[in-house]
MMTF fields as JSON, N, C-alpha, C and O atoms, coordinates in Angstrom:
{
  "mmtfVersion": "1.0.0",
  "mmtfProducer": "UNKNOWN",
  "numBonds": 311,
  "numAtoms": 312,
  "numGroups": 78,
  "numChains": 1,
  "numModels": 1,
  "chainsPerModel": [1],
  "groupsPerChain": [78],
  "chainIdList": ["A"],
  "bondAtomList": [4, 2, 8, 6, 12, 10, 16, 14, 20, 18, 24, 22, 28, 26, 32, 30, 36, 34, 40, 38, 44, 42, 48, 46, 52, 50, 56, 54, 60, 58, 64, 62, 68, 66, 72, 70, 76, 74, 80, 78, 84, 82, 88, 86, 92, 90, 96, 94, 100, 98, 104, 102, 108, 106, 112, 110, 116, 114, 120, 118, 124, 122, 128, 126, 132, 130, 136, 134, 140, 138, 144, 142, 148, 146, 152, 150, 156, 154, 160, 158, 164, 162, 168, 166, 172, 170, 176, 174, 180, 178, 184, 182, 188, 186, 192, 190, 196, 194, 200, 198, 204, 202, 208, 206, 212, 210, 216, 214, 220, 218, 224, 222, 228, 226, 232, 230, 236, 234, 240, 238, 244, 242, 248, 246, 252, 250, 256, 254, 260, 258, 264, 262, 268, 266, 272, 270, 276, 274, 280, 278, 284, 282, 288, 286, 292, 290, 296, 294, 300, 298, 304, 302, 308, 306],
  "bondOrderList": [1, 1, 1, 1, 1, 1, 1, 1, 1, 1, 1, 1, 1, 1, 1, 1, 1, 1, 1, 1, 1, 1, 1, 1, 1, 1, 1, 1, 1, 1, 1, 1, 1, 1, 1, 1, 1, 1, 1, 1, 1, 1, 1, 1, 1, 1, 1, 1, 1, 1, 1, 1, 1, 1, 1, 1, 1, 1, 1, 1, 1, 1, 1, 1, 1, 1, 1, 1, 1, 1, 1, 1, 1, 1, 1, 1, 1],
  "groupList": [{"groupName": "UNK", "atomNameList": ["N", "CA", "C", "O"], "elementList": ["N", "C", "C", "O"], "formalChargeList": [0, 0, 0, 0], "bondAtomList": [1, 0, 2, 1, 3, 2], "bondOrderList": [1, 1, 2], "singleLetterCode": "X", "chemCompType": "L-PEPTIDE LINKING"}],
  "groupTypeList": [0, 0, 0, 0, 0, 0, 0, 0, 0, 0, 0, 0, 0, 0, 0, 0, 0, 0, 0, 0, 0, 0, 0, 0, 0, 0, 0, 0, 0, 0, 0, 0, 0, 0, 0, 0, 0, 0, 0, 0, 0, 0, 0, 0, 0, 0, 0, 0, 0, 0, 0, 0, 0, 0, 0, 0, 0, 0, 0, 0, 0, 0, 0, 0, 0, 0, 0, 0, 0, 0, 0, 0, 0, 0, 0, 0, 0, 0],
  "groupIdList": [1, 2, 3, 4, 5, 6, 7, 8, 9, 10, 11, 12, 13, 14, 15, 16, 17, 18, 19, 20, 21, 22, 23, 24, 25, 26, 27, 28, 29, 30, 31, 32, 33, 34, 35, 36, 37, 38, 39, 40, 41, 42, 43, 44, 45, 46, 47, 48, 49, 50, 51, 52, 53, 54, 55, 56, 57, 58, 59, 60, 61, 62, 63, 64, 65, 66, 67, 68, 69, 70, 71, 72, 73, 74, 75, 76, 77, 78],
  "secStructList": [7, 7, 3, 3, 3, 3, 3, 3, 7, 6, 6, 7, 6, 2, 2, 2, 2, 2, 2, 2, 2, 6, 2, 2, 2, 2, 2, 2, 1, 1, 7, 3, 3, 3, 3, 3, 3, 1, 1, 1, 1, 1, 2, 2, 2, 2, 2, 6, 6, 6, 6, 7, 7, 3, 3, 3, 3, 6, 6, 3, 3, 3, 3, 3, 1, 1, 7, 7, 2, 2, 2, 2, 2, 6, 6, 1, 7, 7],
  "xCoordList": [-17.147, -16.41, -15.65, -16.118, -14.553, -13.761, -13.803, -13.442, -14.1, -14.478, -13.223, -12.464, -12.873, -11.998, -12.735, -13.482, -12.447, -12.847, -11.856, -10.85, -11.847, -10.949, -11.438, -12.223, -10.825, -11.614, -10.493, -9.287, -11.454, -11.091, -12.036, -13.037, -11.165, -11.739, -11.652, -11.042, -12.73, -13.606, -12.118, -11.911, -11.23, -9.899, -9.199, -8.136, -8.876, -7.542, -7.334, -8.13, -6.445, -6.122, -5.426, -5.906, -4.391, -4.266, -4.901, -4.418, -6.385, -7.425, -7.901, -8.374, -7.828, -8.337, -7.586, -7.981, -6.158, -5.202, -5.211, -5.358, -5.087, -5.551, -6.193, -5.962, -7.583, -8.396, -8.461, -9.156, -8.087, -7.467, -6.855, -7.096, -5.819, -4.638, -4.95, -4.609, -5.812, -5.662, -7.464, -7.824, -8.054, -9.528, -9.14, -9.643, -8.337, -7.627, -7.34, -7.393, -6.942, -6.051, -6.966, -7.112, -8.144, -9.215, -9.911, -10.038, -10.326, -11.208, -11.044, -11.969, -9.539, -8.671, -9.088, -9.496, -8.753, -8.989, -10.463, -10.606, -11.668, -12.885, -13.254, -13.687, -13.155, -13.001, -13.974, -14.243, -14.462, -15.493, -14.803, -14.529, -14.782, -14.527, -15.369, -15.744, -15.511, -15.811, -15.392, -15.011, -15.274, -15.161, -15.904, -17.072, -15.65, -16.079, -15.186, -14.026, -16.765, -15.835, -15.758, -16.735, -14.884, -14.894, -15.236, -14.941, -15.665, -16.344, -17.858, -18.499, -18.507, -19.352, -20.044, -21.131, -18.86, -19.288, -18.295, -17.259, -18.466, -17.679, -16.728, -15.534, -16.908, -16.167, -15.098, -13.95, -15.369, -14.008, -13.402, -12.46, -14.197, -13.225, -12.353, -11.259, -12.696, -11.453, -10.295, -9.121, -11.029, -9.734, -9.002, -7.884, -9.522, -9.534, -8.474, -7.5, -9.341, -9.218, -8.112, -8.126, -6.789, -5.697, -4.814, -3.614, -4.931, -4.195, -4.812, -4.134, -6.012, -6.156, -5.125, -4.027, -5.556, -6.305, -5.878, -4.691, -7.115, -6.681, -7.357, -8.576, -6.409, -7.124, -7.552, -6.717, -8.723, -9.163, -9.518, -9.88, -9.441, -9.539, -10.311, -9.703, -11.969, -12.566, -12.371, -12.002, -12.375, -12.098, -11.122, -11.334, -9.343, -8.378, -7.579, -7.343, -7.017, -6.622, -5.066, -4.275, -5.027, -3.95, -2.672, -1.523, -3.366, -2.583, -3.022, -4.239, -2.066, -2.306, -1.691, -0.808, -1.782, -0.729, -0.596, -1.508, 0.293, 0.71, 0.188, -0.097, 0.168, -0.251, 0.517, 0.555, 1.077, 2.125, 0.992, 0.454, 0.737, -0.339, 0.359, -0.2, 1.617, 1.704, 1.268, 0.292, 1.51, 1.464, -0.074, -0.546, -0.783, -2.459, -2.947, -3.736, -2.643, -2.618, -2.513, -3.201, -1.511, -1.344, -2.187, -2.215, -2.952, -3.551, -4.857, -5.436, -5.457, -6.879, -6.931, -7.916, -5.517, -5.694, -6.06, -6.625, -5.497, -5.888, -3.633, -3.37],
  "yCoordList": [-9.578, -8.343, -7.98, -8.166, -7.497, -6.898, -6.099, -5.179, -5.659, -4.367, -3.727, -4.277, -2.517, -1.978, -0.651, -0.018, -0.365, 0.461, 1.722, 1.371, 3.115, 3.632, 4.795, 5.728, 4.476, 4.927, 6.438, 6.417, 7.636, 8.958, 9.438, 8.905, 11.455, 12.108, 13.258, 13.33, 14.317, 15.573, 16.471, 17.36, 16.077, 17.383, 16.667, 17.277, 15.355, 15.107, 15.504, 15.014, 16.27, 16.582, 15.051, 14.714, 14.339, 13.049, 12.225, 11.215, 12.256, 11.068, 11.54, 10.618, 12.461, 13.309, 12.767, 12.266, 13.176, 12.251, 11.121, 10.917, 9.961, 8.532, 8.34, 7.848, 8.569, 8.2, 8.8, 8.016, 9.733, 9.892, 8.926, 8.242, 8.904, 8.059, 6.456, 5.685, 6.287, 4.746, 4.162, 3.007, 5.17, 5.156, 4.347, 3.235, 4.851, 4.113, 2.465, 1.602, 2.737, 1.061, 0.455, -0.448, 0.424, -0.029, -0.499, -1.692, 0.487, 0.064, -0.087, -0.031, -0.36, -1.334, -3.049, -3.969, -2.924, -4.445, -4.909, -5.824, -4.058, -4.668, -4.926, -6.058, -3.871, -3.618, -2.662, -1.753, -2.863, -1.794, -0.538, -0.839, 0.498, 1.345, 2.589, 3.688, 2.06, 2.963, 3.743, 3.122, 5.146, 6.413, 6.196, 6.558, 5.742, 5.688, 6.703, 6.746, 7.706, 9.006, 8.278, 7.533, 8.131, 7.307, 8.188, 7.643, 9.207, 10.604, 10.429, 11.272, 9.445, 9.073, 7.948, 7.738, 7.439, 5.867, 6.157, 6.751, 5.851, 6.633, 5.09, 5.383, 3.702, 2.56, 2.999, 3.039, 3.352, 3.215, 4.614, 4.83, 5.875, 6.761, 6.407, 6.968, 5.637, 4.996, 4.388, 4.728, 3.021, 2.399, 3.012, 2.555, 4.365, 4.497, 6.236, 6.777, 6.415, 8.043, 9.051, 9.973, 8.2, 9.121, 8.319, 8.326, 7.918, 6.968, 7.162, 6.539, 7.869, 8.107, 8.519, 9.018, 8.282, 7.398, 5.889, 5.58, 4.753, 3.828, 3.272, 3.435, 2.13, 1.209, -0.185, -0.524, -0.803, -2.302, -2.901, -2.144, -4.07, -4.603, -5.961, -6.651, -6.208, -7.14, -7.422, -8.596, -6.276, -6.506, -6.583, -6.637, -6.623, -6.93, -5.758, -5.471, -4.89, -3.543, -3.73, -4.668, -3.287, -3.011, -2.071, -2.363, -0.839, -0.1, 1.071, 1.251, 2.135, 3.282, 4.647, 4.563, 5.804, 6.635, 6.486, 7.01, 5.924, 5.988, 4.516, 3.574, 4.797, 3.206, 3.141, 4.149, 2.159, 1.872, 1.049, -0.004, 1.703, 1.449, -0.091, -0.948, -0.506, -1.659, -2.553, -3.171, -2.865, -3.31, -3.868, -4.96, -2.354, -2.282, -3.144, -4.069, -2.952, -3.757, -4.826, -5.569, -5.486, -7.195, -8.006, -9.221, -6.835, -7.444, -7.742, -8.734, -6.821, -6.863, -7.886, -8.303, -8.205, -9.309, -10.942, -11.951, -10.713, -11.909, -12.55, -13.675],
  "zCoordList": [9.72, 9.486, 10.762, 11.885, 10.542, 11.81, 12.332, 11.6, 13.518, 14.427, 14.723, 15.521, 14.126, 15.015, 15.418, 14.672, 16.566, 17.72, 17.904, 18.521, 17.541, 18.258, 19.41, 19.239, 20.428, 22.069, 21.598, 21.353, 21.605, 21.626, 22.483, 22.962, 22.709, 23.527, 22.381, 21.315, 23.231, 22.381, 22.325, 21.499, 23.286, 23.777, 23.175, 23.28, 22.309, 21.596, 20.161, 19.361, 19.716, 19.29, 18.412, 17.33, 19.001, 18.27, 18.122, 17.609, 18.525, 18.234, 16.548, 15.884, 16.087, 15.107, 13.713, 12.66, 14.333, 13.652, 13.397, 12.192, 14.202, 13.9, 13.426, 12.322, 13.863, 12.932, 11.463, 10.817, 10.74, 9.514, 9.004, 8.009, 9.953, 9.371, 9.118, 8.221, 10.403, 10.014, 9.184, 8.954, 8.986, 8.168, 6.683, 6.523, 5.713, 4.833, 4.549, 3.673, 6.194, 6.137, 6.43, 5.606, 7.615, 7.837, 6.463, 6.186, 5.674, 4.978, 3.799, 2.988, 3.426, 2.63, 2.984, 2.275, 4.445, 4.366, 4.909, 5.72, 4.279, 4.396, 5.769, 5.983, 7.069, 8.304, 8.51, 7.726, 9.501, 10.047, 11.713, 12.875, 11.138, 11.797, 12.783, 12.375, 14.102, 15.084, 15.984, 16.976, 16.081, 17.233, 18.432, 18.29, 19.549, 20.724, 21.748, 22.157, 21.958, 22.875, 23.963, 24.029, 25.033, 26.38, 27.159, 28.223, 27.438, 28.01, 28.027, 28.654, 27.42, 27.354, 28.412, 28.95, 28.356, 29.298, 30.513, 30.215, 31.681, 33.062, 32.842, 32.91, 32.626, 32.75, 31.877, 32.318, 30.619, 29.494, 29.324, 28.561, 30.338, 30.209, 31.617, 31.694, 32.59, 33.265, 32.909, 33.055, 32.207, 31.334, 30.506, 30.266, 29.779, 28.393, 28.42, 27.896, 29.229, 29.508, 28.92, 28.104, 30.028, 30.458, 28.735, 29.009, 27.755, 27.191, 25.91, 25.094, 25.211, 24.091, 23.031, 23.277, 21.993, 21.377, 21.458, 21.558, 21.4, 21.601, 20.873, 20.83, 19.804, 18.575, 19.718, 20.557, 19.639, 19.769, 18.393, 17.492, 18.219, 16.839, 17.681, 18.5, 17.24, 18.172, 18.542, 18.5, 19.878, 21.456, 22.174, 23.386, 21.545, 21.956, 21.927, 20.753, 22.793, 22.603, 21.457, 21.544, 21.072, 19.393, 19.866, 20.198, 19.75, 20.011, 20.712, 20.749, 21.432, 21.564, 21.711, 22.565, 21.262, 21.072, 19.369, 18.729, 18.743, 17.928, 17.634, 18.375, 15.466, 15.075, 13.811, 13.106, 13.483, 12.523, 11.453, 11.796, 10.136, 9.297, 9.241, 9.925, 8.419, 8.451, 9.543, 9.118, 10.618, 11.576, 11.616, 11.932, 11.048, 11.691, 10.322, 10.512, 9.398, 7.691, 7.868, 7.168, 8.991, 8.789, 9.885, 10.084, 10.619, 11.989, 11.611, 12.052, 10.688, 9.969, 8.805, 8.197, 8.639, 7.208, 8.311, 7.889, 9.821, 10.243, 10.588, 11.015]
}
């Protein structure tokens, strides 16, 4: 199954959004979907922090800011 990951914070307001938005497409294509606050872990609110929301799709960062459902639709089909 495919991991996608999206690294949010408790103060975004567009992490809230995404994940709405792209919950659908995820689990259209038989994908497993996780919220990881990076406020949590001091490493990935470094990487992660200043740049929320941010999609990884096992392990490989996707996107961030904004996610184009198509885009995210043809990445989970493989």
């Amino acid at each position: 199954m495919v991991l996608v990951e999206l690294m949010v914070r408790a103060t975004c307001g567009s992490c809230e959004r995404v994940a709405a938005q792209i919950e659908p497409v995820v689990a259209d294509a038989g994908a497993q979907l996780v919220l990881i606050d990076v406020d949590g872990d001091p490493q990935l609110a470094t990487e992660f922090g200043d740049r929320v929301p941010v999609v990884v799709i096992d392990g490989e960062e996707f996107a961030c800011w904004e996610v184009d459902n198509a885009e995210l639709a043809a990445a989970l089909q493989g």
